[in-house]
C-alpha positions in Angstrom: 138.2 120.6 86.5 135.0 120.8 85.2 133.5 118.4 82.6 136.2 115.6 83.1 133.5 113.2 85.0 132.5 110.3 83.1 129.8 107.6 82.9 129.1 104.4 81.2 125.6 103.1 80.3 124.0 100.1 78.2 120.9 100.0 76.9 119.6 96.5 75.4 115.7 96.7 73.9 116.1 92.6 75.1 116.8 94.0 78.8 112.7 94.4 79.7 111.8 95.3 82.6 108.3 95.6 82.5 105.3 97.1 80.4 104.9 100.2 82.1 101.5 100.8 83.4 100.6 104.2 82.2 98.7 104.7 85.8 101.8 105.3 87.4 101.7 109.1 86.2 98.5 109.5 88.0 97.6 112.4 90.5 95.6 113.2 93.1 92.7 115.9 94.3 91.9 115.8 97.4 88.8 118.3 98.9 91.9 120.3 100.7 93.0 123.6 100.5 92.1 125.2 97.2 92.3 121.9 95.1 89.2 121.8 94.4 87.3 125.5 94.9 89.7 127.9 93.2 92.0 125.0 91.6 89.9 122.5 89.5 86.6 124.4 90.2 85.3 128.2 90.1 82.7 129.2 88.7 82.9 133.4 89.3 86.3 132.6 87.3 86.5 134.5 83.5 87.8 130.8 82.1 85.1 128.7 83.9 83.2 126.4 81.9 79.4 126.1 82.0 79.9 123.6 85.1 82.0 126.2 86.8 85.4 123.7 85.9 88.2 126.5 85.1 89.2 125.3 81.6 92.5 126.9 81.9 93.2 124.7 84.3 91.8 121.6 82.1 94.2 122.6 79.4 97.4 122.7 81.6 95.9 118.8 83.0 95.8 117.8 79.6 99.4 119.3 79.1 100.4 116.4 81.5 98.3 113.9 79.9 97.3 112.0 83.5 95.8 108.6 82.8 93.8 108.6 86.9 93.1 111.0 89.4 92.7 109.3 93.0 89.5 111.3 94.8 88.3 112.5 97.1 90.7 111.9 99.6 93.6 111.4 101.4 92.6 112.3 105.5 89.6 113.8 104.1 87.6 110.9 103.0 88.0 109.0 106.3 85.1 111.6 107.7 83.3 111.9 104.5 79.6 111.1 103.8 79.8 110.6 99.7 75.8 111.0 99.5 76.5 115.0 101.0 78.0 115.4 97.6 75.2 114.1 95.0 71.9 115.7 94.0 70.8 119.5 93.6 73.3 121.6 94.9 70.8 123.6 97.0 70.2 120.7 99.0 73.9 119.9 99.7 74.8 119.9 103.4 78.0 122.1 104.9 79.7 120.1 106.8 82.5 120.4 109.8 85.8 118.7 107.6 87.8 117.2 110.3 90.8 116.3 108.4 91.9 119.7 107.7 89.5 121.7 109.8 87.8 123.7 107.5 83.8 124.1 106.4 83.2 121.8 103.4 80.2 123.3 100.9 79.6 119.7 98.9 79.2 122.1 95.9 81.1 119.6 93.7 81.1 115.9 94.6 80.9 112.6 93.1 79.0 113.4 89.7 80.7 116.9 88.9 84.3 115.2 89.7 83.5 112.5 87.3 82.5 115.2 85.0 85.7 116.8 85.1 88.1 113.6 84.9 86.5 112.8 81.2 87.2 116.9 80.4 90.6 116.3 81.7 90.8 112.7 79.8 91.4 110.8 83.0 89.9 108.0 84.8 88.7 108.2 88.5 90.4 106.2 91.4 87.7 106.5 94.1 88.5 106.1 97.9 85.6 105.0 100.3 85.6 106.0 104.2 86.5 102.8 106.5 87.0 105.6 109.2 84.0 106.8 110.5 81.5 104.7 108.0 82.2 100.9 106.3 80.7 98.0 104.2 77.3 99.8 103.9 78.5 103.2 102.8 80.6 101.8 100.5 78.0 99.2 98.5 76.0 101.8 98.4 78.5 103.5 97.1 79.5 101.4 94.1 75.6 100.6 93.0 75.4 104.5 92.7 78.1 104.5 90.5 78.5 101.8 88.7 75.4 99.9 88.4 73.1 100.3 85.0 69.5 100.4 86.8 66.8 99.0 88.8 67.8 99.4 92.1 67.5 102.1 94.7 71.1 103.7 94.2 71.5 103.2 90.6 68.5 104.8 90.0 68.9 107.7 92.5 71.9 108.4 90.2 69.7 108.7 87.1 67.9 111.3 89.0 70.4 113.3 89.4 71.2 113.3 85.8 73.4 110.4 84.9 71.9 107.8 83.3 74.8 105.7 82.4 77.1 104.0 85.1 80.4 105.6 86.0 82.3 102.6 85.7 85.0 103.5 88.2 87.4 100.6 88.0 89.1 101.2 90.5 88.9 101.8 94.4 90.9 102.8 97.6 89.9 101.2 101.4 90.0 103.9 103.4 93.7 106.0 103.6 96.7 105.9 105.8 94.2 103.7 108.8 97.3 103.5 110.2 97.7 106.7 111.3 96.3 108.1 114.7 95.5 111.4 113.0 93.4 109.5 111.0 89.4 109.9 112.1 88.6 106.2 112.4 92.8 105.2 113.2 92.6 101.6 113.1 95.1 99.2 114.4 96.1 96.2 111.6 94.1 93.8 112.5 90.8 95.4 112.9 91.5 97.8 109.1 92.4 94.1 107.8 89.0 93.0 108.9 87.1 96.3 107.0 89.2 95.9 104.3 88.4 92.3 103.7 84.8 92.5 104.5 84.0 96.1 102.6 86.3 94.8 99.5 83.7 91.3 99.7 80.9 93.5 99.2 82.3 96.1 96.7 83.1 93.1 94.2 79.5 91.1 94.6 78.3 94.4 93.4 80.7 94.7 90.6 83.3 91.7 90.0 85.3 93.7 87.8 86.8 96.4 89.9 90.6 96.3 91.4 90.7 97.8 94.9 93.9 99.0 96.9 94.6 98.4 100.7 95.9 100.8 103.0 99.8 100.2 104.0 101.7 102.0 106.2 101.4 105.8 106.0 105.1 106.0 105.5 108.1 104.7 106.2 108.5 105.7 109.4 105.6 104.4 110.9 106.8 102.1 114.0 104.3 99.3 112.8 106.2 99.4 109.1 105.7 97.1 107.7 103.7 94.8 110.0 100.8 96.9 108.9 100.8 95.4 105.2 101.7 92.3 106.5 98.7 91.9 108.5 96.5 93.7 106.5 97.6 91.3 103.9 97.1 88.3 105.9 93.3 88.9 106.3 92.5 90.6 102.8 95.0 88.9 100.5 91.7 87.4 98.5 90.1 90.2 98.2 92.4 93.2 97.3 94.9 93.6 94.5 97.1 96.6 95.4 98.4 97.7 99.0 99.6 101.5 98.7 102.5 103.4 99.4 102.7 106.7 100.7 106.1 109.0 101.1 106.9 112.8 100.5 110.1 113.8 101.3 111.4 117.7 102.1 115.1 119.5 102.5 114.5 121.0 106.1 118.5 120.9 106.4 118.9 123.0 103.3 121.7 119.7 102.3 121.3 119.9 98.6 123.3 116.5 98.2 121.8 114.9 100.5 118.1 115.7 99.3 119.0 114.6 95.9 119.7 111.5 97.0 115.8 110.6 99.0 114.8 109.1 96.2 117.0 106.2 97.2 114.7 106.1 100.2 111.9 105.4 97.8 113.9 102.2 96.1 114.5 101.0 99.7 110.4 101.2 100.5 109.5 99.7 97.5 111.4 96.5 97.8 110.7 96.0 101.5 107.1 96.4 100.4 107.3 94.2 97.8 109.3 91.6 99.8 106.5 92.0 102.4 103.6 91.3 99.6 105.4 88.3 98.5 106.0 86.9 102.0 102.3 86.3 102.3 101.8 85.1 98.8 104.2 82.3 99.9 102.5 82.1 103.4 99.1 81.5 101.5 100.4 79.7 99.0 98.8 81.3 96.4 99.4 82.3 93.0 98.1 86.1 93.0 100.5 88.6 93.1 99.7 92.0 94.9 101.3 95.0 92.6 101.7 98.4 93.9 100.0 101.6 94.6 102.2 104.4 94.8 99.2 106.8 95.7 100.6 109.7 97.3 104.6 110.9 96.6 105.7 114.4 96.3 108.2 116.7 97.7 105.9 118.4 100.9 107.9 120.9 103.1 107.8 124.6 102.1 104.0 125.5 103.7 104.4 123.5 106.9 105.1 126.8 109.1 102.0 129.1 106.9 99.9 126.3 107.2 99.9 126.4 111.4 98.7 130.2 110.8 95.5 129.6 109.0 92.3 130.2 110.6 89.9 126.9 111.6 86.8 126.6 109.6 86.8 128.9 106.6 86.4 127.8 103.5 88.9 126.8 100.7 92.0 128.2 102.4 95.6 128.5 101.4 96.5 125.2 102.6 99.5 123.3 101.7 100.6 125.2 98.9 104.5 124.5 98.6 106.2 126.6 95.9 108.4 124.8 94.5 112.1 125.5 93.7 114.5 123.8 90.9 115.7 121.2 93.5 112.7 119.7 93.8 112.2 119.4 90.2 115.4 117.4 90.2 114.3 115.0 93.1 110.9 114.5 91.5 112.8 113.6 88.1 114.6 111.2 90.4 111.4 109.6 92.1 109.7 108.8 88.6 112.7 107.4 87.2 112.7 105.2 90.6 108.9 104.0 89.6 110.3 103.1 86.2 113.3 101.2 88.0 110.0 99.2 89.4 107.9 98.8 86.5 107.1 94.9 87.5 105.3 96.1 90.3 104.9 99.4 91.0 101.3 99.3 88.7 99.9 102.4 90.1 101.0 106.3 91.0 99.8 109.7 91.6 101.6 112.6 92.3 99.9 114.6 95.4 98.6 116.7 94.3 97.6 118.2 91.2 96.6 121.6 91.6 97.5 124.3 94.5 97.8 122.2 96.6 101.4 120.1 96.9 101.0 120.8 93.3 102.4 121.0 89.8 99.9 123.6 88.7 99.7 127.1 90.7 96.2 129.1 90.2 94.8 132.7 91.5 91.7 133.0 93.3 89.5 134.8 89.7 93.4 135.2 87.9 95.8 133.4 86.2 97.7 129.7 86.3 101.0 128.7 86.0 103.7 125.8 85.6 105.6 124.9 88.9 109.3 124.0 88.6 107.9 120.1 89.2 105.7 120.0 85.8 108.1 119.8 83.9 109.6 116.1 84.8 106.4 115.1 85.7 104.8 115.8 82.2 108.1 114.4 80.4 107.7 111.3 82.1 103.7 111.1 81.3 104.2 111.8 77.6 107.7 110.3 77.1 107.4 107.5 79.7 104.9 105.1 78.1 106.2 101.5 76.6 108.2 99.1 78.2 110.7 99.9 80.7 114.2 99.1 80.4 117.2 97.9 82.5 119.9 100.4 81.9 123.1 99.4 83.0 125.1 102.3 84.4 128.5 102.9 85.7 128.1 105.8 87.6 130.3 108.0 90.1 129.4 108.1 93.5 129.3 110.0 96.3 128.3 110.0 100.6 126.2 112.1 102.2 124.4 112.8 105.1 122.2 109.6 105.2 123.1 107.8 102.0 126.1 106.4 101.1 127.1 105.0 97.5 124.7 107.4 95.9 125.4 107.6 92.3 125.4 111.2 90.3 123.6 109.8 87.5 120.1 108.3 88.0 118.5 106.4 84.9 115.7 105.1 83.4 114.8 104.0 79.8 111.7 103.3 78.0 111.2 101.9 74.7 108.0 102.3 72.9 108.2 99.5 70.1 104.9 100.7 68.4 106.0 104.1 67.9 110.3 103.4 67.3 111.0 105.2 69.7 113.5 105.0 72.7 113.4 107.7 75.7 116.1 108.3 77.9 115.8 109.9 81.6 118.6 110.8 83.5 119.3 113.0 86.3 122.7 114.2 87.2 123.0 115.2 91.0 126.3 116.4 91.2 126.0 120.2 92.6 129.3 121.4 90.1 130.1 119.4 87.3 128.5 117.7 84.3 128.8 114.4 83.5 129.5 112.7 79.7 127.4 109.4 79.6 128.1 107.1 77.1 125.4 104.7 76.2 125.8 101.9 73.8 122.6 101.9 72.0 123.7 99.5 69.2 121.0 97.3 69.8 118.7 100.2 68.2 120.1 100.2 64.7 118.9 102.9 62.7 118.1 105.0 65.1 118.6 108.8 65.3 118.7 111.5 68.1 115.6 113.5 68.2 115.9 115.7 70.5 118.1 116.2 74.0 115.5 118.2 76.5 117.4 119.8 79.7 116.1 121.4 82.3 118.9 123.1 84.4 119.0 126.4 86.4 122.5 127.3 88.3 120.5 128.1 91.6 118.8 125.7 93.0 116.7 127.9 94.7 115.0 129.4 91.5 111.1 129.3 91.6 108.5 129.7 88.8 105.6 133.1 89.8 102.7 133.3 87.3 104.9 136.4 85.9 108.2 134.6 85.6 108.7 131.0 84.1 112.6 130.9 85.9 113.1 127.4 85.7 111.9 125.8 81.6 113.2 123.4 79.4 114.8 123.7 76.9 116.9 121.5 73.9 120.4 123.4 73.3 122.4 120.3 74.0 126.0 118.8 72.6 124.5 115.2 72.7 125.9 113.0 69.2 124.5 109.4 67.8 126.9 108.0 65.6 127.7 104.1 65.2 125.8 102.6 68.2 127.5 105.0 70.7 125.4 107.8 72.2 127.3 110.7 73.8 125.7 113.2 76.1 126.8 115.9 78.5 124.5 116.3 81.1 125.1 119.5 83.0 125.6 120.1 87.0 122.2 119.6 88.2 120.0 118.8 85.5 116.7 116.5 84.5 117.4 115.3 81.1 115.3 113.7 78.5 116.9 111.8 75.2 114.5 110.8 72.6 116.0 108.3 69.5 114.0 107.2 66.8 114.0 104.9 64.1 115.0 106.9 60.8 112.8 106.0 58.1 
């Protein structure tokens, strides 16, 4: 019988996890697909801007409120000549992108990206090519953007129109070097020795950046995770992040089983971490390398359409999963995973960010719309900032496929103590029942419940079209605050958020 299923939570404002680092609700644009020309970018379009930015598509950005944007790749960058990208447009190279065989124009690069991130109120996390190009490309690089004057790439900047420094603060080596579809595939040792050199250069020409080292592509990778070790070996002095990369997909059509990947994601995160902290000990040294979670999504619906597009065109259909209410759910899942991991996972982005893999659908000279996976992921960007907290959950559990002990109930807490306010995630996974969760808040006297958001649909196969908005929050809940004890039904597959605040 429905509704009888019950769980147990406490929720202490003394039981700190972390301070959450807002980056971890970044995203990503990669030049791929139409991310860039007809997602961020076109300038035929009735809403574009006078840089040919679509500014419906900056409003729906700034809906999500994304702290960094990771650019310009991904596979792309490892082939990637940034200078093709800077200077009058009419003298911009095409160029043959090998990554995702198609033409590149170069009609928006380094300077019109940097652009849009301030429209968009974001920061810029810049990648360099350690595939085909290295140390030289890179310092060269970094004067262009972030040095004040006076030398020949600072000032070639000011040319072009920018007379202040960028001030990109922070930087990827290179991306998934692990990986033999990568142009420039490089075995441990030899990325270790790019990373470490090009990171030595990068920081004489500005001390104050942070810069991320490749790990392992994924997972299953058969050098995993003797590629960060390695890597970490040589460049432990010189980087601050090593990056994690995972999306995950429900081939099987196992509902139960797919909800519970995100348990995948805990497992990668602490052997990454336990990896990170083996060489700390090994060096016996006092830095601590954090996390870059720089690429996680759910990536499966367009693998079969993308084998059908045509080589070298320009700005195809590439990638562009539509995503169902399922997916939604698992994405609510992976971000309350990062919040689980606040004390080390520092950095995130969501890949990617428009069209393609992406929370926000456009049309070619039309009209934008929310995916199913906005939703959680802007919750968790507006909701999610403070410090996290340890919940501690009694949960049922259940088996599946690849998982066992997988509990319904997925949690996270954050409390804000500026603002007096407490949020609450939760995602119940169970495919017919809801679940009561009881939380004992007392330790947040005088608080009140604000609002209980839910985002549920009873198929799981429901998809948002720019006509239709199928799967949306919304606040009709039976949740109840009364002496310290918080009571809230979370219905059969559901993303949940629970806001208290201090009553005046």
């Amino acid at each position: 019988m429905a509704d009888q299923l019950q769980a147990k939570m406490i929720l202490d404002k003394n039981y700190e996890i972390a301070k959450i680092d807002e980056r971890i609700y970044g995203s990503f644009i990669e030049h791929l697909g139409r991310a860039v020309y007809g997602g961020i970018y076109e300038p035929g379009h009735p809403e574009a801007d006078e840089q040919g930015f679509r500014k419906d598509v900056i409003e729906l950005v700034k809906e999500l409120q994304v702290p960094i944007v990771r650019y310009p790749g991904g596979n792309m960058v490892s082939a990637y000549n940034w200078e093709d990208g800077v200077g009058p447009k009419e003298d911009r190279p095409r160029r043959l992108e090998l990554a995702w065989r198609v033409i590149e124009t170069n009609e928006v690069g380094t300077n019109e990206f940097v652009d849009w991130a301030k429209k968009v109120n974001s920061d810029v996390m810049m990648a360099v090519n350690l595939g085909t190009r290295g140390i030289d490309a890179a310092r060269n690089l970094i004067e262009y953007t972030n040095h004040p004057s006076g030398t020949y790439w600072s000032d070639l900047r000011r040319s072009h129109g920018y007379e202040q420094p960028h001030n990109i603060k922070t930087w990827c080596l290179g991306n998934e070097m692990d990986g033999p579809w990568q142009v420039g595939h490089k075995t441990a040792y030899e990325y270790g020795r790019i990373a470490q050199e090009t990171g030595k250069a990068m920081k004489l020409v500005d001390p104050t950046i942070e810069l991320v080292a490749c790990g392992s592509s994924n997972t299953g990778m058969p050098t995993f995770p003797e590629y960060e070790a390695t890597t970490l070996d040589i460049a432990y002095e010189q980087v601050d992040y090593i990056s994690l990369h995972q999306y995950y997909g429900n081939r099987n059509n196992d509902a139960a089983n797919y909800l519970a990947k995100n348990m995948d994601m805990d497992h990668f995160i602490k052997t990454v971490r336990a990896t990170c902290d083996y060489i700390k000990a090994k060096h016996r040294s006092k830095k601590t390398i954090n996390l870059s979670f720089d690429e996680w999504n759910v990536w499966y619906h367009s693998n079969d359409a993308d084998k059908k597009i045509e080589p070298w065109t320009i700005a195809p259909p590439q990638l562009e999963d539509h995503y169902n209410f399922e997916d939604a759910l698992l994405v609510g899942s992976m971000l309350i995973t990062f919040l689980q991991h606040a004390d080390r996972v520092k950095m995130a982005c969501l890949a990617q960010l428009v069209n393609v893999i992406a929370p926000i659908m456009t049309e070619n000279n039309g009209r934008s719309w929310k995916q199913t996976i906005f939703y959680p992921y802007m919750h968790a960007s507006i909701f999610g900032r403070g410090v996290s907290l340890k919940p501690i959950l009694s949960s049922p559990k259940y088996d599946s496929k690849d998982f066992t002990d997988v509990p319904y109930i997925d949690s996270a807490a954050v409390y804000n103590e500026e603002k007096d306010e407490v949020t609450i995630f939760l995602v119940n996974k169970h495919l017919e029942d809801a679940i009561t969760v009881t939380t004992d808040v007392r330790s947040f006297e005088g608080y009140s419940l604000v609002e209980h958001i839910i985002l549920e649909n009873d198929d799981l196969k429901a998809v948002n079209t720019v006509d239709h908005q199928a799967v949306a929050p919304h606040t009709n809940s039976e949740s109840k605050l009364g002496d310290g004890i918080l009571e809230a039904r979370l219905p059969k597959t559901s993303w949940n958020v629970i806001r208290l605040k201090k009553s005046n």
